[in-house]
C-alpha positions as CSV (number, residue, x, y, z in Angstrom):
1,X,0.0,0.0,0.0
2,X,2.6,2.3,0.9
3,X,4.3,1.5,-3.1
4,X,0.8,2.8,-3.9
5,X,1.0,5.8,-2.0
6,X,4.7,6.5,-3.4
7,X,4.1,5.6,-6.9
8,X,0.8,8.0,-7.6
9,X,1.4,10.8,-5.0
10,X,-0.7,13.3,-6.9
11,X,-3.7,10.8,-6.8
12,X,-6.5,12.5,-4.8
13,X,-6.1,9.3,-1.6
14,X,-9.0,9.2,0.7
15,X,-9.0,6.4,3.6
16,X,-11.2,4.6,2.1
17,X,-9.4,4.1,-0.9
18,X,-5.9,3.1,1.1
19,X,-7.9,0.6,3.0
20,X,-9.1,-1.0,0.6
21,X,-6.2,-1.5,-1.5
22,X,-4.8,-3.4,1.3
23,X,-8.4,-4.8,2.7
24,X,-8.9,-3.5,5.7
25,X,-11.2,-1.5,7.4
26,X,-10.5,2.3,7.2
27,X,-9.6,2.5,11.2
28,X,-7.6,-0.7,11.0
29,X,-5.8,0.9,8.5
30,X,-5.3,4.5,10.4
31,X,-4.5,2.2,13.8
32,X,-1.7,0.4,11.7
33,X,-0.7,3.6,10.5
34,X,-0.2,4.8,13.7
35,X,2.1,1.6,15.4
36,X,4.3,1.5,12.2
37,X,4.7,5.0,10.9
38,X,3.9,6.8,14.0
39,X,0.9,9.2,12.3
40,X,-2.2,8.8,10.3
41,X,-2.5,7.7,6.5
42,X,-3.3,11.1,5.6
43,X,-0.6,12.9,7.6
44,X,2.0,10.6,5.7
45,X,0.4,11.4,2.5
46,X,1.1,14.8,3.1
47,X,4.5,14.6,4.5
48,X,5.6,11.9,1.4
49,X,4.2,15.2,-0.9
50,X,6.2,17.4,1.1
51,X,9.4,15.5,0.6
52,X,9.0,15.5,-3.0
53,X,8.2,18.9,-3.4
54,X,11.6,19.3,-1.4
55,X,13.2,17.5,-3.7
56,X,11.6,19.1,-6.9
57,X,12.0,22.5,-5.9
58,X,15.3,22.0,-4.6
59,X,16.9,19.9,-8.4
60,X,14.3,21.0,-10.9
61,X,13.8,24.8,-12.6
62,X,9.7,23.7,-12.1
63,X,7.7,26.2,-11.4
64,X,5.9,26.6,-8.1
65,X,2.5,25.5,-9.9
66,X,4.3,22.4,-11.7
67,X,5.3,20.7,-8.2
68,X,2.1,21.4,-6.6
69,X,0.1,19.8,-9.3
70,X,3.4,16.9,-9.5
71,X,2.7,16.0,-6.0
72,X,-1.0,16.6,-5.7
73,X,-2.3,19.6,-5.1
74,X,-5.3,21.1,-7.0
75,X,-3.9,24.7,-7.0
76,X,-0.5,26.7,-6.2
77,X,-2.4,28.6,-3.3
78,X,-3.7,25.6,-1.7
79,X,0.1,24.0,-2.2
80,X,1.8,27.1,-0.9
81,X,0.0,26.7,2.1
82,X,0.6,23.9,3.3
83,X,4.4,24.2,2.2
84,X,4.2,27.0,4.5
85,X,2.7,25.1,7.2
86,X,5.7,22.8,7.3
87,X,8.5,24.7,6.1
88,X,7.5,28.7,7.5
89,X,8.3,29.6,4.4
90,X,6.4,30.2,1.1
91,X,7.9,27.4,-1.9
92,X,9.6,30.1,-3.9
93,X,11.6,31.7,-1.0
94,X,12.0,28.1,0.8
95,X,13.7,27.0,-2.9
96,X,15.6,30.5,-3.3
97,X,17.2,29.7,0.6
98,X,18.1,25.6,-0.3
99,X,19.4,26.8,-4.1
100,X,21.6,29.9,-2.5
101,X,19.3,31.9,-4.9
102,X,20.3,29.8,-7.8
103,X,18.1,28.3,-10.8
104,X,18.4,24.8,-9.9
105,X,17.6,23.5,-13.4
């Protein structure tokens, strides 16, 4: 399930869906979750999209919009926000800091 997860990141996951790729109910699925991985299916979803963004904005000249919609966001604003959320800093400016101001392309 977790291949699942990794493979289609931009995929618009609900519970349901991850449990029943796996067969289980949605709260067995969120209590696994939890032992294994230490948060919920949908936190990890969101920190596995963080962590490509990272890597995208950080090795690719893609624009802001590109990596959102890359690793599953409907729109830049609703991306940028929950970059910020994470990283206190807005995508451009968090890439701008990791590059030294540098295109990374």
């Amino acid at each position: 399930m977790l291949a699942r997860l990794h493979a289609a990141p931009e995929r618009h996951w609900t519970v349901r869906q991850l449990a029943d790729t796996v067969a289980v109910s949605r709260s067995a699925l969120d209590e696994r979750f939890r032992q294994v991985l230490g948060r919920a299916p949908m936190r990890y979803l969101t920190d596995w999209r963080m962590h490509l963004a990272e890597n995208l904005l950080a090795t690719t000249g893609y624009s802001v919009a590109a990596v959102a919609h890359r690793v599953g966001y409907d729109s830049e604003e609703a991306f940028s926000r929950a970059f910020k959320r994470v990283h206190a800093l807005a995508p451009g400016v968090w890439r701008a800091a990791m590059t030294g101001g540098q295109d990374a392309s």
